[in-house]
C-alpha positions in Angstrom: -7.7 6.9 12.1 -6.6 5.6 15.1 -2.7 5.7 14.0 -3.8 9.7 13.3 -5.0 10.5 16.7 -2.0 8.7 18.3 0.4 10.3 16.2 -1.0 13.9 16.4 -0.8 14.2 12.5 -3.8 15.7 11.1 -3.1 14.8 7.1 -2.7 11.9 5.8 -1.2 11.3 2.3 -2.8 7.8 0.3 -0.6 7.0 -2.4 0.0 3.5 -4.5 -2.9 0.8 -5.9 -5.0 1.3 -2.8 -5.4 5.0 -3.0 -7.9 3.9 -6.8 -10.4 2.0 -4.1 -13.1 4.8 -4.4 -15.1 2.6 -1.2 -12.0 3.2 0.7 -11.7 6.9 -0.4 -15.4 7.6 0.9 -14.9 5.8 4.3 -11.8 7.2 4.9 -13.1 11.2 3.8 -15.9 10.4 6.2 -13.7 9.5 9.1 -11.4 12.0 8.8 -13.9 14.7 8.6 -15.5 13.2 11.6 -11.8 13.3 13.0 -10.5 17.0 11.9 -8.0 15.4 9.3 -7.2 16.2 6.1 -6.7 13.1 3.5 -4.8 13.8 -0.2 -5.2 11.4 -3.2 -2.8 11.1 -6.0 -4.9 11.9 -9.4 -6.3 7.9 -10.4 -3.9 7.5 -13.0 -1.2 8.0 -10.5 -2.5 5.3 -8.0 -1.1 2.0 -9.5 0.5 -0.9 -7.8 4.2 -1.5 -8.7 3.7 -5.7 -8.7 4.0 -6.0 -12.6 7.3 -3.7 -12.0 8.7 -6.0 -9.6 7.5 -9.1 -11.3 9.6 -8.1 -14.4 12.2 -7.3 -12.5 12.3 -10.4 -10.8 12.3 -12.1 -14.6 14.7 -10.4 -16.1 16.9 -11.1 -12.9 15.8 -14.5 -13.4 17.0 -14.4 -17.1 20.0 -13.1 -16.7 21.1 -15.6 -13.7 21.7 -13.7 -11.2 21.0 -15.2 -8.1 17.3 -14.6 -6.2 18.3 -15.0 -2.8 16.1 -13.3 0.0 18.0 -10.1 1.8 16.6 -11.3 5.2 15.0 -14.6 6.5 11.4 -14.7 6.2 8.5 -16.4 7.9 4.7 -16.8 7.2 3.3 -14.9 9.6 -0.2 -17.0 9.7 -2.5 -19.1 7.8 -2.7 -18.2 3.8 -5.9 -19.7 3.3 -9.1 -18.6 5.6 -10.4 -20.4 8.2 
């Protein structure tokens, strides 16, 4: 909500996997009616993750031997396990 108020945008559009988390749906249709926002969901069946998409993509890639080289450099940006 913050990114909202700071932005002056008054809807917000949740799309992809995370928009079929109904807990995140109810916090966030609470906060935004608290904050004067309107927030739009996809019907569920539209809200899926692409990772199986990429992950076969990456496999057939693999398959046919194209190279898997990164298109930038990359760095962990912290810890992968909690501490």
């Amino acid at each position: 909500m913050r990114a909202m108020k700071e932005s002056g945008l008054e809807r917000l559009v949740v799309a992809g996997g995370v928009g079929a988390n109904r807990e995140l749906r109810r916090q966030l249709d609470a906060q935004a009616a608290n904050a004067g926002i309107s927030v739009y969901y996809p019907e569920f069946e539209f809200c899926t993750d692409n990772g199986a998409m990429i992950a076969l993509a990456g496999a057939l890639r693999m398959q046919s031997g194209a190279a898997l080289k990164p298109a930038g450099a990359f760095r962990r940006a912290g810890p992968l396990a909690a501490g």
